[in-house]
C-alpha positions in Angstrom: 8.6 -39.2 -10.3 6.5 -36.1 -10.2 8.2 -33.2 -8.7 7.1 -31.5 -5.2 5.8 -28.0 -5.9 7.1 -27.4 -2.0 10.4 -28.2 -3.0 12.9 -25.3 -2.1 15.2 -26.2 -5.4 11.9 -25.2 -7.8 11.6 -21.7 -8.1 8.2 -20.2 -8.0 5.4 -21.3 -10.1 4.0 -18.9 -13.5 1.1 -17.6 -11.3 2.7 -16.1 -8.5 5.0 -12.9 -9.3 9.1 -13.0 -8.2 9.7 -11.9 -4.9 10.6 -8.7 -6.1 7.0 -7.5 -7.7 4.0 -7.0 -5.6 0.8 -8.1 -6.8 -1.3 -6.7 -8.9 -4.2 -5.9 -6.0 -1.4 -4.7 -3.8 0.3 -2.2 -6.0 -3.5 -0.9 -7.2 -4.2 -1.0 -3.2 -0.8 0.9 -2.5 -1.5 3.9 -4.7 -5.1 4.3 -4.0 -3.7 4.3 -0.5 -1.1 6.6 -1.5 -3.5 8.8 -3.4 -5.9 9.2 -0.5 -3.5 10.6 1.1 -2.3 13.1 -1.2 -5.7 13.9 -1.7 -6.7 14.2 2.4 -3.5 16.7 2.6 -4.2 18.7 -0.4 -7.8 19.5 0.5 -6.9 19.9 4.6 -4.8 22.5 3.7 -6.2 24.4 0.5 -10.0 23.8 1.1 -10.9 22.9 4.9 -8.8 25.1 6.8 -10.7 27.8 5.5 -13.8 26.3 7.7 -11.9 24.4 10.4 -8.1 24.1 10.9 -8.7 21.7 13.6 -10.5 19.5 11.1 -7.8 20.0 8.6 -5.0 19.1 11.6 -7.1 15.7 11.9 -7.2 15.2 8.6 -3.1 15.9 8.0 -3.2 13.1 10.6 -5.0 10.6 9.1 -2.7 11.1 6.5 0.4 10.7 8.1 -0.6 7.3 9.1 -1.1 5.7 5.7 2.2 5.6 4.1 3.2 3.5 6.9 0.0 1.8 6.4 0.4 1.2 2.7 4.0 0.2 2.6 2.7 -2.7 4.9 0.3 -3.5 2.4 2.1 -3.8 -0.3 4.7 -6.2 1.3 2.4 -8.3 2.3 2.4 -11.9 2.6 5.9 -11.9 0.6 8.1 -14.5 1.3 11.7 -14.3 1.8 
């Protein structure tokens, strides 16, 4: 009798990563995430202040909001 890959006693197939590893596309989409922001707070403060600090406040914003943003990405679609 063939087995039933929906069967909660078969542990997950060679294609799909443990529950305990993102994907490849989310991890590369968590650090570019992460990276933009590093990058939005390093020039806010060293480069566009100098012009506009209420640009640079916007911009520190912006980039407050995607760790939250990125963590979410990463864990998504994971069962468990």
């Amino acid at each position: 009798m063939p087995e039933d890959p929906r069967d909660p006693r078969h542990g997950p197939s060679r294609d799909e990563p443990p529950l305990g590893e993102p994907s490849r596309g989310r991890k590369r989409a968590y650090f570019v995430m992460m990276g933009t922001c590093l990058l939005l707070i390093v020039l806010a403060w060293n480069v566009v202040r100098l012009w506009s600090v209420p640009v640079a406040v916007v911009m520190s914003v912006v980039a407050a909001v995607i760790p939250p943003a990125a963590a979410v990405v990463a864990n998504w679609g994971r069962g468990g």
